[in-house]
N, C-alpha and C positions, 0 to 999 in steps of 0.2 A: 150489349156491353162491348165497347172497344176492347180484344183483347190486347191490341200494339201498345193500352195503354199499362199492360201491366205484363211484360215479357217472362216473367218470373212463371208464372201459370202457362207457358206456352213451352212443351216439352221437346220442341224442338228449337226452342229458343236456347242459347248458352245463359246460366246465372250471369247475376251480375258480377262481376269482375273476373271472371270465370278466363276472357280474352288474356285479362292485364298477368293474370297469375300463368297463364300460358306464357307468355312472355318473358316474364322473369324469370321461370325454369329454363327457357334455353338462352335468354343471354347468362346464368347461371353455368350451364353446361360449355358454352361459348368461352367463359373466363377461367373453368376446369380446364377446356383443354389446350387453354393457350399459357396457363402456369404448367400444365404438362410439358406442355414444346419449350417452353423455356427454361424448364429443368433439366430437360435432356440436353438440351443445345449446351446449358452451363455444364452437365456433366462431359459432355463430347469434347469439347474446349479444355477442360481441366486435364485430360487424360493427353490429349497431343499436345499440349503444353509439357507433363510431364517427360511425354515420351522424349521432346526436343531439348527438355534439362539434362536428362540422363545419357542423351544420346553425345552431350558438348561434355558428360564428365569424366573423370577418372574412376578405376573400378572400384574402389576404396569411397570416390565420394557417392557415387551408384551406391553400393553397398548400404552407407549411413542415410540416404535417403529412403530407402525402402525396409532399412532397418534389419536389414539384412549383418548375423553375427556369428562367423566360422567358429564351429562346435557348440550351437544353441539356438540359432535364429532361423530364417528364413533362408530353406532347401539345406538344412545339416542336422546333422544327430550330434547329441551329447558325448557320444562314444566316438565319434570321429578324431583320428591322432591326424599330427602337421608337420610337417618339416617347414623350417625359415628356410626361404632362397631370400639371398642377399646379393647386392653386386659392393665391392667394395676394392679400395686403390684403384690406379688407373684400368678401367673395365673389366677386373677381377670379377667371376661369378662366385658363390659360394653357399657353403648350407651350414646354418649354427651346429655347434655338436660341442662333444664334452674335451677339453685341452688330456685329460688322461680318467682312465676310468678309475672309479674308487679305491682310494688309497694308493693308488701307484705313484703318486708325488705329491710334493706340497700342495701344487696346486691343479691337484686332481677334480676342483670343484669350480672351477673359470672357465669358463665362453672362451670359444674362438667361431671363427667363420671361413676356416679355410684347411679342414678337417677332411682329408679323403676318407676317411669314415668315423666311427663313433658319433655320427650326425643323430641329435636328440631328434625326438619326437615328442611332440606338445599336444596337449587336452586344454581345451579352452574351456571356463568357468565365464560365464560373462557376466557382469554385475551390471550397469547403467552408461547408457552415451556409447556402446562400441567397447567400453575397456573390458578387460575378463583377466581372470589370472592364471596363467599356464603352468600345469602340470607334466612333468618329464614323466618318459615311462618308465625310472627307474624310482620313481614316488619321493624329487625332490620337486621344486617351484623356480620357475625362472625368477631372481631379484636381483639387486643391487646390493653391494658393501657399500658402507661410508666413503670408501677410495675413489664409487662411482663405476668399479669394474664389475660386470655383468656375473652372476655366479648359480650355483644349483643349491639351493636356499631348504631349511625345512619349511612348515606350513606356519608354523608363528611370522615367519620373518617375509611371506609374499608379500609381490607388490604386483599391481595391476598395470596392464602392459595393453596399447592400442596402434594399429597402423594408421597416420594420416599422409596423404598423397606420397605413398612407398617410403615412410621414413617410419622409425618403432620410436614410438614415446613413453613413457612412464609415471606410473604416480608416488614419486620415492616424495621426499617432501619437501614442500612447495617452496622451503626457503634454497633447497640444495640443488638437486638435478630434474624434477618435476621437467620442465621445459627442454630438456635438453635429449636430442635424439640421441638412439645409438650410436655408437660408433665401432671402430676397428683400429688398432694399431699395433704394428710388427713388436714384439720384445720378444726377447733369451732371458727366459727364467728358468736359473738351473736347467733341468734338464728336456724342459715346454717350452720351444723355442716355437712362436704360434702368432698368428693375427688374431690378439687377445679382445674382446667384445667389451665396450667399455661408455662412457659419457663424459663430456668435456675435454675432447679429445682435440676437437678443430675441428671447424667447418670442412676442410680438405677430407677428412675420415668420416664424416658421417656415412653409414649405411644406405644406398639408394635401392630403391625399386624393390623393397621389402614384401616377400610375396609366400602367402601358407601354401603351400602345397599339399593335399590330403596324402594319407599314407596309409595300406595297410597296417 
C-alpha cells in the first residue's frame, strides 16, 4: 500500500488542513497585536493632544475640562472654605467680604470688594457645568436682590454662581441678570461708604481675574 496516498494514517504526517489552521492562528495573532499598537498609538495621541489643549488654556478653562470644581471635584474636599480675589477699577486688587457685619446698618447684608477685612469665606456646593452655590461662614449664601446688587441671602433665596475666563457669572434669571458678570462700583450709602458688588454695572466695572483662594 502507498502510504503517500493517504497522509492521514502517517503520524508524522500533519492532518489535513492542520497547516491552513496554523496559519490562521497567527495571522489571527498578527491582527491582535496590530489593533493593540494601534490602540495605544490612539491612546498616546489623545493624551499629548490633551496635554497641548491645557497647556494653550486658562486655569478656569483647565479646570472645566478636567472637570475639575473648587470644594467638590477633582484635588478638593467638600469642607474646603475660599476667599474671592478680585481685581477691580483701574488695577485695584481685592477680596469679597461683608460691607458691615450683622445688624450694624442698613446694609449690613451687600458685597463689597474692597474690604480690609470682614473678607467672607465661601463653601462651595456644586451642582452641574462648574456652577455651585456658595455658602458664607456666617450660614448665609452669596445671591443677588432684584436691584442686581450682590448680598448675604438665606438658603431659600440662593443662586448658583461660576467663574468663566476670571469673570463670576450667575444663575439669577435668565430674563434679568443670568448673563451679566459681576461687577464693582464706589457708592456712599449712609454710613457703607464701599466698592458695593453688583450686575449691570458697565463693562468698565466688571470684576477681572476672579480667583478662590483656599482658606483655613
Amino acid at each position: 500500500m502507498n502510504i503517500m496516498s493517504h497522509p492521514a494514517s502517517n503520524p508524522h504526517q500533519p492532518a489535513l488542513g492542520q497547516k491552513q489552521q496554523e496559519r490562521n492562528v497567527d495571522s489571527a495573532k498578527k491582527i491582535n497585536r496590530r489593533s493593540w499598537l494601534r490602540r495605544a498609538v490612539v491612546r498616546a495621541t489623545s493624551i499629548m493632544l490633551l496635554f497641548f489643549v491645557l497647556a494653550g488654556c486658562t486655569k478656569e478653562q483647565r479646570d472645566d475640562v478636567i472637570g475639575k470644581v473648587p470644594g467638590g471635584g477633582l484635588g478638593s474636599t467638600p469642607d474646603q472654605w475660599y476667599n474671592l480675589k478680585v481685581r477691580y477699577g483701574i488695577g485695584k486688587r481685592g477680596t469679597m467680604g461683608a460691607v458691615r457685619r450683622e445688624g450694624y446698618s442698613l446694609y449690613w447684608d451687600y458685597m463689597a470688594v474692597d474690604r480690609k477685612d470682614l473678607h467672607a469665606k465661601f463653601k462651595l456646593h456644586p451642582t452641574t457645568d462648574g456652577w455651585a452655590y456658595w455658602e458664607t461662614e456666617d450660614g448665609y449664601w452669596l445671591s443677588l436682590k432684584a436691584t442686581g446688587w450682590a448680598y448675604r441671602s438665606y438658603e431659600s433665596n440662593r443662586i448658583e454662581w461660576k467663574i468663566v475666563d476670571g469673570k463670576l457669572y450667575n444663575k439669577y434669571w435668565k430674563s434679568d441678570w443670568q448673563n451679566y458678570p459681576l461687577g464693582a462700583e464706589y457708592r456712599w450709602v449712609s454710613v457703607s461708604d464701599a466698592y458695593y458688588a453688583g450686575v449691570g454695572l458697565g463693562d468698565d466695572k466688571v470684576l477681572r481675574d476672579c480667583e478662590l483662594e483656599p482658606v483655613q
